[in-house]
N, C-alpha and C positions, 0 to 999 in steps of 0.2 A: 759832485755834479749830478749823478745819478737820479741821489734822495730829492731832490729840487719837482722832477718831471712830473711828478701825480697831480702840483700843484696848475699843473698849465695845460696837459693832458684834452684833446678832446673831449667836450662833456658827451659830443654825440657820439662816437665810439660804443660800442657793443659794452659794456660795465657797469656792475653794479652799485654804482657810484652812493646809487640814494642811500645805503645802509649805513656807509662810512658816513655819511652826512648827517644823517639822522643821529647815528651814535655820538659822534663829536658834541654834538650839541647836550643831546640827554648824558651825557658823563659830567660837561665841564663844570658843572655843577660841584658834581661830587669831588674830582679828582684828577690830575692830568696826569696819568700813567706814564710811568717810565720815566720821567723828566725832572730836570735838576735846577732849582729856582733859586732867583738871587734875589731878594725882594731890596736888600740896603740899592742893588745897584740903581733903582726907579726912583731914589732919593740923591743920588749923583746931580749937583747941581746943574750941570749942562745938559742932564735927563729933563729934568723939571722945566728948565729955562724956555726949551725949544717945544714945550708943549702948553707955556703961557698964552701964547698968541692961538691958540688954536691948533689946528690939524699941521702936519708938516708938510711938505712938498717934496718927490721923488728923489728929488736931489739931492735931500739931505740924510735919506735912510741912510745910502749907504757907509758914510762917514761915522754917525751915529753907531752900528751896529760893529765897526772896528772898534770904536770905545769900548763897547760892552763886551769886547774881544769874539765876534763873529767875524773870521773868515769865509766870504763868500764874492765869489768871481762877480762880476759888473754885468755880464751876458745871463748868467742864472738869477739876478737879481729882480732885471729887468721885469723877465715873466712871471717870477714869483708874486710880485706885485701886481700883478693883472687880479687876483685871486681873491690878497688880502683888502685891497681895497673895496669895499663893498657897493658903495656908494656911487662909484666909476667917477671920480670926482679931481683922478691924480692928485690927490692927497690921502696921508693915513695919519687920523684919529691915533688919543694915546690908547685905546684901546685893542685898535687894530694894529699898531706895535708891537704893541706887547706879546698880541698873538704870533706875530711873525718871527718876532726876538724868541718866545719859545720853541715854536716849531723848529728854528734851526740849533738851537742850542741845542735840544735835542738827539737831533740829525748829526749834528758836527761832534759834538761831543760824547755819544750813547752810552761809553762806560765809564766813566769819570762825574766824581764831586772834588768840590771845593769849601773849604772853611769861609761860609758867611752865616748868619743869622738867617731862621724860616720861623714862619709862623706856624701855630699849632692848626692842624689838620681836623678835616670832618671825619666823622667817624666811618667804621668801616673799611681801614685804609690800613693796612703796613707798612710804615714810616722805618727806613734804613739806613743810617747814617754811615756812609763809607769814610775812613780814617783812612789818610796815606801816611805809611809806613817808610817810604822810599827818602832819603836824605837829601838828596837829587832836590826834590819837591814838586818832581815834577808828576803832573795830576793826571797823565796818561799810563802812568805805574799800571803795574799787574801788581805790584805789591803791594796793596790794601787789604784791610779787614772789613768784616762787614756786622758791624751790630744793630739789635733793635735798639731804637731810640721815637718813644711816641712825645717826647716834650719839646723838640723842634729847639733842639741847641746845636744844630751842624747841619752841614747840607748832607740831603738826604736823595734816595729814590723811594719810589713808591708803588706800592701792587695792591690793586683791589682785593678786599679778604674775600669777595664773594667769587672772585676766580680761583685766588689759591685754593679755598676749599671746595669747587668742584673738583678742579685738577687734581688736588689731592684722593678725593672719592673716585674720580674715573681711574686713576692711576691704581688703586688699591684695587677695583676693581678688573680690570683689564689684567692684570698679574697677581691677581691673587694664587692660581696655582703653581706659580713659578718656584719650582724647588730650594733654587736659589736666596729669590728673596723673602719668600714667607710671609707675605704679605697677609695669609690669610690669619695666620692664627697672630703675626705681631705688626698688624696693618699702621700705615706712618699717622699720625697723628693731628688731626685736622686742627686743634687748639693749639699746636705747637708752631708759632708761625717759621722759628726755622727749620720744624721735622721736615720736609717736602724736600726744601734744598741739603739739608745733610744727608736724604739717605741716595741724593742725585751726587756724592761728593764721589764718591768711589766708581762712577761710571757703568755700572755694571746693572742699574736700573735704566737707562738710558738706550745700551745694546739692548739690553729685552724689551723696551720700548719700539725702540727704531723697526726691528727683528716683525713685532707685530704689525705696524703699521705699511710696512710693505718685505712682506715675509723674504727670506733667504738673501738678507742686504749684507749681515755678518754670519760670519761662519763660529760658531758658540767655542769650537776650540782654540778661536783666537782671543777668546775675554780671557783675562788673568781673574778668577772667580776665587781663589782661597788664598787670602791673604791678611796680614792686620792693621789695622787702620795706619798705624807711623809705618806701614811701606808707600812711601808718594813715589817711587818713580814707579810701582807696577798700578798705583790707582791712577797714576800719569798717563801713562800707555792706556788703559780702557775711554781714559776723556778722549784721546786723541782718537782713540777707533771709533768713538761716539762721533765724535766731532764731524771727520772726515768723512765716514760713513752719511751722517744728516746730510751735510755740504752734497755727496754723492748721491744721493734723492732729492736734491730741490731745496732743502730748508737755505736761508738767509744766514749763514754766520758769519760773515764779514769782521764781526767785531765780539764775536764771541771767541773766546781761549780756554785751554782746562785749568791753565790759573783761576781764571771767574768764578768756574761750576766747583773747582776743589774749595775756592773761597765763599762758596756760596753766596754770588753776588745775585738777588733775589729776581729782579726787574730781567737780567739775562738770561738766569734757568728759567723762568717761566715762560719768556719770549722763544726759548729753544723748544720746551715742554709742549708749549701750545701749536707752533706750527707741527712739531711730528702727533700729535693727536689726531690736530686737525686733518693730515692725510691718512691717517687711520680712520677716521669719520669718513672721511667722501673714497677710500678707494675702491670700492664697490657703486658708488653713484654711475656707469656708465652701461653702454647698453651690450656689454657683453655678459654684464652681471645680472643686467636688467634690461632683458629687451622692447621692455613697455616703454620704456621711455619713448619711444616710436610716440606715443600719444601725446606727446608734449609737444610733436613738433607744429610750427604755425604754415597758413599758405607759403607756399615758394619755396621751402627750405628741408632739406635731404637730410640722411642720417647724421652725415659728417657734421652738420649744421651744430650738431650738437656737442660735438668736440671744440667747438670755437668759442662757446659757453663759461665760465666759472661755479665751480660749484656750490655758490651762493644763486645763483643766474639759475640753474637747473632746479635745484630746490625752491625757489620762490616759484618757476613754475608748476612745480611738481603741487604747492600748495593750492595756488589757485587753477590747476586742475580738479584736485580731488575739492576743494570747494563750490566749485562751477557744480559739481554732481550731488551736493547739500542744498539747503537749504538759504543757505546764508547770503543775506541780503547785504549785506556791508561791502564796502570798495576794494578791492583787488590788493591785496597785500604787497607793498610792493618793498621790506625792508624788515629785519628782525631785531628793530627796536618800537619804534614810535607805531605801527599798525599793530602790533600784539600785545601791546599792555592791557586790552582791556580783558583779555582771554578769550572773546568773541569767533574770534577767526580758529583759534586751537580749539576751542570746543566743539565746533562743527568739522572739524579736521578730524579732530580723536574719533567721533561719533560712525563717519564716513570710511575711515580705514581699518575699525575695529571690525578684527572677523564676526561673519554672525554668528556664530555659536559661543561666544564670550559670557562669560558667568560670574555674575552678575551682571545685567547687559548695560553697555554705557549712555547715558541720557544725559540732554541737554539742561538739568536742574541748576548750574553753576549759573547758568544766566540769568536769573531770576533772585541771584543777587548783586545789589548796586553795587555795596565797596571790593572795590576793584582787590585790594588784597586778600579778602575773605574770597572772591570770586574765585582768583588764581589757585588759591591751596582747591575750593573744590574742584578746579577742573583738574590741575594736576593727581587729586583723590581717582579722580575718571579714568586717568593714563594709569595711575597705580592696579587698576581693572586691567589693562592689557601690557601690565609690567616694565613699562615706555617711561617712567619721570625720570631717570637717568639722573638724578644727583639733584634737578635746578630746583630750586624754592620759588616762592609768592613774590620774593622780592627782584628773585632776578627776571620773572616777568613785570613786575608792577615797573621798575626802572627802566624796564627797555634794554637789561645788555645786552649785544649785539652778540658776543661771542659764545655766552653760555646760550641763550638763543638757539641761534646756529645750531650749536648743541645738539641741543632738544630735538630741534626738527631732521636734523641729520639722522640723528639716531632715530629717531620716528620710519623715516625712509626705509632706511636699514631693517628695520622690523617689519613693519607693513605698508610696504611700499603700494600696495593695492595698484596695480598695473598689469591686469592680467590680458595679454593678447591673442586673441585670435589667430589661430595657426594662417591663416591665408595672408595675415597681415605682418609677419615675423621679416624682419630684414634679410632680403636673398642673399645667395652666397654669393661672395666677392663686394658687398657692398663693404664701406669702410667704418666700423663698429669702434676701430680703438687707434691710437697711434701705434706707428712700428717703435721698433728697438732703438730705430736709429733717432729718432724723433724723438723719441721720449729722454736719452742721452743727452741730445744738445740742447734741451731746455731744462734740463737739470742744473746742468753748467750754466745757463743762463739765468735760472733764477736764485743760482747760489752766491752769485757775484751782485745779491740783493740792488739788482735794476730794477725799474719800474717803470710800468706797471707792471705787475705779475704774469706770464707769460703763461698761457693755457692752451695754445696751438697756434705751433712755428708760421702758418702761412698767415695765418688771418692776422695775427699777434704785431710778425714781421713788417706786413704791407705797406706798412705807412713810413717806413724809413727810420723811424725815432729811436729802436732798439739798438739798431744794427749801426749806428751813430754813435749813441752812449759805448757802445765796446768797441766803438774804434777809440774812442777817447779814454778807454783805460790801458788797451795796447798800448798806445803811442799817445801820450797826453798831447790837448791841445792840436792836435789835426784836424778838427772839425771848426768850420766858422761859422758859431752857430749864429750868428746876423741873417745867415742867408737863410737859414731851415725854417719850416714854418712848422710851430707849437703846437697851433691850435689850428682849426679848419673852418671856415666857410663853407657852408652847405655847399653853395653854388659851384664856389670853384676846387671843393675838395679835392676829387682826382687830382686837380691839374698840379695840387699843393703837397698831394703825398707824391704825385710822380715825380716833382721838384726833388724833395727828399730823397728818393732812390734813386733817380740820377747821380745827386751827390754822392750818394752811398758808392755806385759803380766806381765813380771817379774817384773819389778818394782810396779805392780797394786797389785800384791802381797804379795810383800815386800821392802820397806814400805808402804806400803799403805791400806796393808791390805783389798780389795777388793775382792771380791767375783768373781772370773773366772775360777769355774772352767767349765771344754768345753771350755774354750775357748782360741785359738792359735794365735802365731801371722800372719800364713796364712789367718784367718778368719777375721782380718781388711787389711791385702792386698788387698785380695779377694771382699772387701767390702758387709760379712755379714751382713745383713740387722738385725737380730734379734740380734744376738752377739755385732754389735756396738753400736745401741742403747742402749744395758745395760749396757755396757763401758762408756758412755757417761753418763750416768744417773749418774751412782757411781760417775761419776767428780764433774757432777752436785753437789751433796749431799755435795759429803765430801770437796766441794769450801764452800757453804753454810755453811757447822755446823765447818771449819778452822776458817772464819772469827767469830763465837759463840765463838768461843775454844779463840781466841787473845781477842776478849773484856771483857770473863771472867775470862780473865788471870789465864788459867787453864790448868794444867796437862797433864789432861786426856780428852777424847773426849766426846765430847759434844751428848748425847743419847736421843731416840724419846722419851722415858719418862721423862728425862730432860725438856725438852719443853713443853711438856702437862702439867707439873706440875708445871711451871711457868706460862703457860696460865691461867689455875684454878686459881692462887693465884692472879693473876694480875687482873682476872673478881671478882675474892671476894674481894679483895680489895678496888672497887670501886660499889660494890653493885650489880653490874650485877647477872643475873638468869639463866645464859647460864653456861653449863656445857660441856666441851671436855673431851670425852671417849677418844676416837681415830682417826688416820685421815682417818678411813674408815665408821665415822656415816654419814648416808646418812642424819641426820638431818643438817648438813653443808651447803646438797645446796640449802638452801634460803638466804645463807648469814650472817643470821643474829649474827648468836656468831662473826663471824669476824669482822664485824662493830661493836660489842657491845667491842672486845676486840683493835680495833683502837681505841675507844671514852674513853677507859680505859688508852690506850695510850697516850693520849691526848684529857683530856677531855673537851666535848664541840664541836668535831670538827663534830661531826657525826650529821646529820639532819633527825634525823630518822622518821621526817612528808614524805620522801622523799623515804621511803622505802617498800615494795611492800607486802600485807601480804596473797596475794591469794593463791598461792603456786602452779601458773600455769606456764608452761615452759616457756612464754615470763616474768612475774613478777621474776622470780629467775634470769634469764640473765643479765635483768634492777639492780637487784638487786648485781650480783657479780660482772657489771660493775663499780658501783658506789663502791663498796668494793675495789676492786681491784683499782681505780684511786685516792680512800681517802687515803688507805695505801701507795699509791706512793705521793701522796702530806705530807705527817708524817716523810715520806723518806727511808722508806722501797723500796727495790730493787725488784720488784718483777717481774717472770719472767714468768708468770703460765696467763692463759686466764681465762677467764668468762666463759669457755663451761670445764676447767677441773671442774670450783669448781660445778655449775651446777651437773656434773657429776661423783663428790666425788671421783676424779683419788687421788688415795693416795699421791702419788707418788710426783705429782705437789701441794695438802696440805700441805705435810712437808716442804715443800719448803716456802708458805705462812706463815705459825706459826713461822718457823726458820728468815725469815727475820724480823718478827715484832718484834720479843725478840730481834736480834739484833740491831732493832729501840729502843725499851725500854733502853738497856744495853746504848746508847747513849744521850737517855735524861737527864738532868745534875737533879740530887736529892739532892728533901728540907733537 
């Protein structure tokens, strides 16, 4: 249900929508990423039939797209259709079918092929034919292999070569001095289209990945780092720390498994690869790291303004700032596909942020040539003057991708972000520069349970009802009647339309759900109460948590904190342990120690407890819940809680640790 909402979304909403827009268009051209195409099924005669007479009529998608085996509910259909129809005509063209029949194929389906006939491809593209191994036959297997195949005799997925091989060059890059992987002296191989994903097969380029992109996430003595390639249950465990670890910062893995990444299924590591870059690219975008960003801001709007932002949103202003202060006559950038191909707007960018003592000094000469390919390589020659090309070629400007783009300009930021402020003008103290601890946790969680749209600050994010909807309806399916919710907003009557939604939201928090609100209205997440919504969010937290307890114990009734304690106890006595859980408010908790003593009960063996800290000084318990917290995610507990709550015995984020390790035990297979 989830994947549906981008399509119906607000256009007026705060989003950088034009980029994705832009780019869809300049790609389909080329290639529909990631997506698995059946071209015999558009020659299925009742395909053909219903598109003799002309366009179709709403009525009849839905039937249609069960033939073409699309599962998709009648209430997310409805609005989906609002989108594809272009025309607004209540009717869809076979071409506007087609698109939709993609779009959810897809969505519904993201890691599986099937045996049909494809046509050969344009070039430029990585064609990967998934073979199911599974006897079963059934096409949701983990048990496939993944070969190249560019002659289009099997279904395939597909990854632009011009992303695998920047990915691959930033990737080399970024960890070249890793002692580990040796990237430098035996860096992965850009002409190998499977080098990338085999040397991600072991897991242990993915922890020094993750590590960087938002430092101290795993704890390095919990990677299993020497070992030989036929060990898969210990390069098992590094996918699983990987995985979990991602999931636990925000990335989307929904439908990622360490079967994929060990099978090198190419479309999914690159989709994991790219989102942890990309938060290695913008984690410094904010104004703690940078407190110029103050100059971005427009009339009316405060620091925080700029936490409600995505970091696509902040860099296109960041651009046409420092352009505003060029020369440059051209129209306000507003997308890093279709505004930058001509290199016009980068070269007055490079020229403005390049420090002045740069040697050779950068000029605007690339403009003065017309073909736009020749033009790219000289301006990028420009950026090679202040060390800034970061990997991307002529082509990935001349095409408009949107991702290496980004890129570019990210890293551009990061280098010379040119925002020097004025000490009278620097954000006073107590103004609010970054999200808390707590904040940043529950939209972790939320964006790992890949909803949409992508969540970049809980109040403004939250206000409209629409999030907090979708996870009611993976809690407890189907307790939302979304007839009544409204999608999309009217200027006019928007409040009235988000406050409908959060009304609902209360109501339903109540019953069913049985949540604890009372104070609280659905003004108070319009509003974006700051104490109100984070305990709205907390209760999602939980009762997602103890849902999934409740399905593996194929139970009734709801899964309760003394439930859990009292399987923790019995799970430590049964393996001898001497640790004892009262509650999840004994401050004996923060050294760690029962929580490793009850992983190694988990699975025992797994815990090195020469490695564990027994001073009971605030830097030894950190060491200590790091290492907890990255063993637990290598067992395959999901966990979403930092090493500064358990440190600091936050109940709240304990229940959440004890809850998911039962739900790690509950899937261990019993002698």
């Amino acid at each position: 249900m989830s994947s549906s909402f981008p399509a119906f979304r607000n256009s007026n909403v705060n989003r950088a929508n034009s980029t994705g827009d832009d780019s869809s268009k300049d790609l389909k051209s080329n290639i529909r990423e990631s997506r698995w195409i059946q071209p015999e099924q558009w020659q299925l005669p009742e395909v053909e039939q219903k598109f003799k007479e002309g366009a179709i009529s709403f009525s009849e998608v839905l039937g249609m797209l069960q033939n073409l085996g699309i599962k998709v509910q009648r209430f997310e259909l409805d609005r989906i259709l609002e989108k594809h129809d272009r025309n607004k005509d209540g009717q869809l063209s076979k071409e506007e079918f087609e698109d939709l029949y993609l779009k959810l194929r897809a969505e519904k389906d993201p890691g599986s092929t099937w045996n049909k006939t494809v046509k050969p491809m344009v070039r430029g593209v990585d064609r990967f034919v998934t073979k199911n191994n599974d006897a079963s036959g059934d096409i949701n297997s983990n048990s496939s292999t993944v070969d190249k195949d560019q002659e289009a005799s099997g279904p395939y997925h597909s990854v632009l070569v011009e992303e695998r091989v920047w990915t691959t060059n930033w990737v080399n890059q970024l960890l070249a001095d890793d002692a580990h992987l040796n990237l430098r002296t035996n860096p992965i191989d850009t002409q190998d289209p499977h080098g990338l994903y085999k040397r991600c097969q072991d897991g242990i380029l993915l922890c020094k990945l993750i590590n960087i992109a938002v430092p101290k996430t795993i704890d390095e003595r919990a990677i299993n780092l020497n070992f030989s390639k036929q060990d898969i249950f210990r390069q098992s465990e590094n996918l699983e720390l990987a995985i979990n670890s991602a999931r636990g910062i925000g990335c989307k893995v929904v439908n990622i498994h360490s079967e994929n990444i060990s099978k090198g299924v190419p479309h999914l590591v690159m989709g994991l690869l790219w989102q942890i870059i990309r938060m290695q690219l913008t984690s410094e975008i904010n104004l703690k790291h940078v407190p110029g960003l103050v100059l971005l801001l427009r009339d009316g709007e405060t620091a925080e303004s700029l936490l409600k932002l995505s970091p696509e949103e902040l860099l296109l202003r960041w651009v046409n700032y420092q352009l505003q202060r060029s020369q440059y006559k051209g129209k306000p950038v507003s997308n890093f596909s279709n505004d930058i191909k001509d290199s016009e707007a980068y070269t007055y960018l490079l020229n403005v942020i390049a420090p002045a003592n740069t040697k050779p000094p950068l000029t605007h000469n690339p403009l003065n040539e017309t073909d736009l390919r020749r033009r790219a390589e000289l301006m990028l020659q420009e950026s090679d003057k202040i060390k800034a090309r970061a990997h991307i070629t002529p082509e990935d400007v001349v095409k408009g991708n949107p991702k290496l783009n980004f890129a570019f300009v990210a890293n551009l930021f990061n280098t010379y972000p040119a925002l020097e402020l004025a000490p009278e003008k620097a954000p006073e103290p107590g103004i609010i520069i970054e999200e808390t601890r707590e904040e940043k946790t529950y939209r972790n969680f939320i964006n790992s349970l890949g909803i949409e749209p992508h969540v970049n600050y809980l109040y403004s994010d939250l206000c409209d009802g629409l999030i907090i909807l979708q996870l009611y309806d993976i809690i407890r399916p189907n307790t939302v009647d979304w007839p009544k919710i409204y999608k999309t907003f009217n200027a006019i009557k928007e409040r009235f339309q988000k406050l409908n939604n959060c009304n609902f939201a209360v109501n339903y928090a109540k019953d069913p759900l049985n949540f604890k609100v009372t104070g609280i209205g659905g003004a108070d997440i319009l509003e974006g109460n700051k104490t109100l919504t984070l305990g709205l969010v907390w209760q999602i937290m939980r009762a997602y948590t103890l849902s999934i307890l409740q399905k593996l114990a194929n139970s009734s009734k709801p899964i309760a904190d003394k439930d859990i304690i009292n399987w923790a106890n019995e799970k430590l006595q049964s393996t001898n342990k001497k640790t004892v859980l009262t509650s999840f408010q004994d401050q004996a908790l923060s050294d760690s120690m029962l929580i490793c003593d009850l992983i190694d009960a988990i699975k025992p063996g797994s815990v090195q407890y020469n490695l564990l800290k027994t001073s009971g000084t605030p830097e030894a318990k950190m060491d200590n819940a790091l290492y907890a917290i990255s063993m637990a995610r290598k067992i395959g507990s999901r966990i979403y809680a930092l090493p500064e709550d358990i440190v600091e015995t936050k109940q709240k984020m304990l229940l959440t640790v004890f809850a998911c390790l039962m739900a790690t035990d509950m899937l261990v297979p019993k002698k």
